[in-house]
N, C-alpha and C positions, 0 to 999 in steps of 0.2 A: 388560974387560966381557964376557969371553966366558966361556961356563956353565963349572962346573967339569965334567969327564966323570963324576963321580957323581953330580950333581946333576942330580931329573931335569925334564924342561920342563911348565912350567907347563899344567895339565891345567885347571887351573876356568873354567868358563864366565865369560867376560865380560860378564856382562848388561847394565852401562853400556852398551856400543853398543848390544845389543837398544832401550836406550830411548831414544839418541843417533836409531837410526833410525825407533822409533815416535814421535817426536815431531817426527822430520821429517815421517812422513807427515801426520799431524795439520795440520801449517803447509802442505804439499804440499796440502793439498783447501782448506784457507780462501785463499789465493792463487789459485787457479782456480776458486774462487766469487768471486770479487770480479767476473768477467763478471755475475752476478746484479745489482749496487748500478746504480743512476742512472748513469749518464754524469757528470754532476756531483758524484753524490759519490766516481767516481772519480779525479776530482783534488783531491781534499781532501787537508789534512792529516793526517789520520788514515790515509787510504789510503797513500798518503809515508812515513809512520813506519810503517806495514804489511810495505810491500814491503821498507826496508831490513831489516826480522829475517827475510823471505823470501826474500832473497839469500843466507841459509844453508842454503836448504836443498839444493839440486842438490853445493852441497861436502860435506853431512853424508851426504848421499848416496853420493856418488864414494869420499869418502875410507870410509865402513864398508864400500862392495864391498870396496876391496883390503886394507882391516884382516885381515877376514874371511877372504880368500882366504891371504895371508903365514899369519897365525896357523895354518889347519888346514894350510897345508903346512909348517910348521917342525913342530908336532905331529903329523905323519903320518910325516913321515923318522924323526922319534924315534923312533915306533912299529913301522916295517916297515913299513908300508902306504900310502907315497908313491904309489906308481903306480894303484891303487884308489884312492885321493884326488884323483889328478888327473882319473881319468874321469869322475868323479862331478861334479867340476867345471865340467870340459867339456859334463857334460848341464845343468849347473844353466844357463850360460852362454847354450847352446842354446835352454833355456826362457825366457830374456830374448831373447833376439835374434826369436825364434816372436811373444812378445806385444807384443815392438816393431814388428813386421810387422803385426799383425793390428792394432794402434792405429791403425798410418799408412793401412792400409786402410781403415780407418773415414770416415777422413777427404779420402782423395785417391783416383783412380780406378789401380788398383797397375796393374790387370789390361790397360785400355786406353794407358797410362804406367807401366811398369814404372821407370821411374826415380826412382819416386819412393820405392820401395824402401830407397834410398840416403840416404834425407833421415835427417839428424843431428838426433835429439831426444834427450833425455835417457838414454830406456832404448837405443838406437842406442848412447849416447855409452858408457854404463857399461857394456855387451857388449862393445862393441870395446875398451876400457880394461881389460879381466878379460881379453880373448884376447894384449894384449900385456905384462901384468902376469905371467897366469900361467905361462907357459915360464920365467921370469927366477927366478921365487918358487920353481916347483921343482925347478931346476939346481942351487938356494946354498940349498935349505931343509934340507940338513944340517950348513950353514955358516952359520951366523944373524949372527954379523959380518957375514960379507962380506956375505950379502942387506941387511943393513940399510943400510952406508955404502952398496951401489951403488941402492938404493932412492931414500934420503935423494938421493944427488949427484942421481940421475932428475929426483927433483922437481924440484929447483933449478933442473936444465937446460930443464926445460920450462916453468917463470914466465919463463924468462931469455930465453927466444926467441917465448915467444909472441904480443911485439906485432910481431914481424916476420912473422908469419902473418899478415897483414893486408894484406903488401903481394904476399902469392902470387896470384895466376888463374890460371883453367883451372879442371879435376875437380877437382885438388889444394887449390882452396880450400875445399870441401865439408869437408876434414879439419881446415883451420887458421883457419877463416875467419868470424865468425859474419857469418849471415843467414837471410834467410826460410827457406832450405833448409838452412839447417843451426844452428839455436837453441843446439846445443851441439856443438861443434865438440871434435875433439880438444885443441887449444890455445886456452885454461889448466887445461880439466878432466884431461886423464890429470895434471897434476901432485898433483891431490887423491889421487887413486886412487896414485899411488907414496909419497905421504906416509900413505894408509893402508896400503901394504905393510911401509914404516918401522913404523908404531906397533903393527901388527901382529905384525910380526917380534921386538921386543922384546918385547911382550905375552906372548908364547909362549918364546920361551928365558931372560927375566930375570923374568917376573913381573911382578902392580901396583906393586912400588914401581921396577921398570923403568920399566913405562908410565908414570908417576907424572912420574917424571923426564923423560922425553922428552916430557911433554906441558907441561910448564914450560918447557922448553926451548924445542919452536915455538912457545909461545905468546908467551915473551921474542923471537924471532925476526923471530914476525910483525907485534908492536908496531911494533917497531925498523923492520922494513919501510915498516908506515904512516907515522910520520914521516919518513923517506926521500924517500915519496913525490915531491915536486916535482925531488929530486935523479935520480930513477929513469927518470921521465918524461922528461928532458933528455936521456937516453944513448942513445933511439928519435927516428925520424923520428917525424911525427904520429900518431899513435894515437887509437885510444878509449880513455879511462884507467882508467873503467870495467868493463871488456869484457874486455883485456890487459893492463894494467899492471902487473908485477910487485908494486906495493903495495897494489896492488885485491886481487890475491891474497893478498899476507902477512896482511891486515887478511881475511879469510875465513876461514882457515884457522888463526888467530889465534883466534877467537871459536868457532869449531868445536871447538878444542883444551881451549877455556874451558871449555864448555857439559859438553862428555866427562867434563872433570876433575872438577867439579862433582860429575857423574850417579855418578862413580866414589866421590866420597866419599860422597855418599847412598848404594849400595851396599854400601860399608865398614857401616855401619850397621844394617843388615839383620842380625840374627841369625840365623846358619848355621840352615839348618832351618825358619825360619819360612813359616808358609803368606804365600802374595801376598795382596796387598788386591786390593779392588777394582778402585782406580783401576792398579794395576803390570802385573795381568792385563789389561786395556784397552790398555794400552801395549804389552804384549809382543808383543798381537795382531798388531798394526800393525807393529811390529817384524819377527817374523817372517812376517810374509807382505805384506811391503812389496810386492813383484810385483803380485801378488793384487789389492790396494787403489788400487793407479795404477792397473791395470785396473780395476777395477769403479766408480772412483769418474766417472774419463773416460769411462765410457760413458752413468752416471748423468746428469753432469750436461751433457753436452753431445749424446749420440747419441740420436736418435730412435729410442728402442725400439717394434717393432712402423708406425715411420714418424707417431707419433703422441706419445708421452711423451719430455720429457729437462725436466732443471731449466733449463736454457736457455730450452725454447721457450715455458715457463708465465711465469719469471719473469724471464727473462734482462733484462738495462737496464731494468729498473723498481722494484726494489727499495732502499727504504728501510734506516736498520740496522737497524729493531726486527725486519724481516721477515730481513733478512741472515740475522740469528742464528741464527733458526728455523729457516729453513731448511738453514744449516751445519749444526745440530746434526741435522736430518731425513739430510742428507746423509753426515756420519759415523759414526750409526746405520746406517743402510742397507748401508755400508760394510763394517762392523763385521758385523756379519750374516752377508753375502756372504763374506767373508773363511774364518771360523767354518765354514759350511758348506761351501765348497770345501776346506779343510783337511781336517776331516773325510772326506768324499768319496773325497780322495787317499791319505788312509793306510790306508784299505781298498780302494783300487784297486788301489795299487803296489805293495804287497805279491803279492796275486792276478796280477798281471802276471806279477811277478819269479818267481811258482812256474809259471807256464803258460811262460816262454820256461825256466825249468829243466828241466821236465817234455819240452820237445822239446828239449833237448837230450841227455838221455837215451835217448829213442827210439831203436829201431834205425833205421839206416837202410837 
């Protein structure tokens, strides 16, 4: 399986994940509008069958950061430019860990409790899962074998241990342990994030019908897993099964693997060249600037802007579904918006930046 040395690594955009992770963001704002509906129609059926396609998205998540990260590092060693790929990374990381701070701020008091700093949410989770992804991605991203078997084994070892993070206390559980303080926890999520360093890693030295292949693979994998299931459960003291279970995860990562596959053959499809539609540009948005949209939609619908507006405080537990809708769709517009114009914003910022810290470094001193 390893590239020939003429042959050289795969350069084309992956846009499947672009819309692997805009359509998580998508499901990512309608799952935290469900605070909007009734209390009672929050236990409905509907809501039930809601959450389980919801449960894919913090994996579609995890597992595109470390796609994303493998892939530009096997293509950066290709290229010479490893080591400017990894700073760049570094900043990007940074910029997650920045808007995961200033989320938790929002919400808990950092400045009078600095501990809370610490609390393990989501964007927390996929920062800290990129800082220990990325040292491994760029040691073996000249070596895309080895990155991938020791990627692949990673994951493995982290479904494999992670209902025994349950039985840790102390600080130490913050990392293995889910709870109020910590929603996502390192264990079972770093294993998405090294299964997307895997499909990453192949993406980039073999190509789609690389990926192709390995994502038939975990998907037979993770099946296989969910049947297991009651066998799996047996080999742990008591657990959540739910939460840690190694078949909880196969069956995630299973259905993430599906969805990818999916997006890849619609892709195929796509005539070289063709302009995007509507609805693909909509997606991409979200895609790339998934940061962007966690923030802006969180602040929408739960922070009181000004101490007076959030979609919470108008409509929060009172809401019907005909009003649901509306107001989702008010909420992903707004979003979408926000996004667009901060994008914008940034690529005539950072530019201007990047020639004002060149300009002094120039300078005499």
């Amino acid at each position: 399986m390893t590239p020939s040395p003429s042959a050289p690594v795969s350069r084309d955009r992956v846009r499947a994940i672009d819309w692997l992770r805009g359509i998580a963001v998508l499901f990512m704002i309608q799952t935290h509008a469900l605070a909007l509906l009734t209390p009672e129609l929050r236990k409905s059926l509907w809501v039930g069958r809601l959450l389980k396609v919801d449960g894919l998205v913090a994996p579609a998540f995890i597992f595109s950061a470390g796609f994303a990260t493998a892939l530009l590092m096997v293509r950066s060693a290709a290229g010479g430019v490893l080591r400017e790929r990894v700073g760049r990374n570094l900043r990007r990381i940074g910029e997650v860990l920045v808007v995961a701070t200033l989320v938790n701020w929002a919400w808990f008091p950092l400045l009078r409790e600095p501990v809370w700093i610490f609390r393990m949410d989501i964007l927390q989770c996929v920062g800290v899962c990129l800082l220990i992804v990325l040292p491994v991605a760029a040691l073996l991203a000249s070596r895309p074998r080895a990155l991938a078997v020791v990627a692949f084994v990673l994951a493995m070892a982290v479904f494999a241990v992670a209902p025994l993070g349950e039985l840790v206390q102390g600080p130490w559980a913050t990392l293995t342990n889910k709870s109020s303080f910590a929603p996502f926890p390192l264990l079972p999520w770093l294993g998405f994030a090294w299964l997307g360093a895997f499909s990453g890693t192949v993406a980039g030295a073999w190509g789609r019908a690389g990926l192709a292949r390995a994502m038939v693979a975990l998907m037979a994998l993770g099946f296989a897993g969910m049947m297991a299931g009651d066998f799996l459960y047996s080999l742990y003291p008591p657990h959540r099964f739910f939460v840690a279970n190694p078949s909880n995860s196969a069956v995630r990562f299973a259905w993430v693997c599906t969805v990818l596959l999916g997006l890849m053959w619609l892709e195929g499809r796509v005539p070289a060249g063709a302009k995007a539609s509507r609805t693909r540009r909509f997606i991409e948005v979200f895609g790339t600037s998934s940061l962007s949209a966690y923030f802006f939609h969180e602040m929408l619908l739960f922070y009181r802007l000004g101490g007076v507006f959030s979609f919470q405080r108008f409509w929060g537990d009172r809401s019907g579904w005909p009003q649901f809708w509306l107001l989702l769709a008010a909420l992903i517009g707004l979003t979408f918006l926000l996004c667009i114009i901060t994008d914008r914003v940034v690529r005539v910022v950072r530019p201007a930046l990047a020639r004002l810290v060149a300009r002094a470094r120039r300078a005499p001193q």
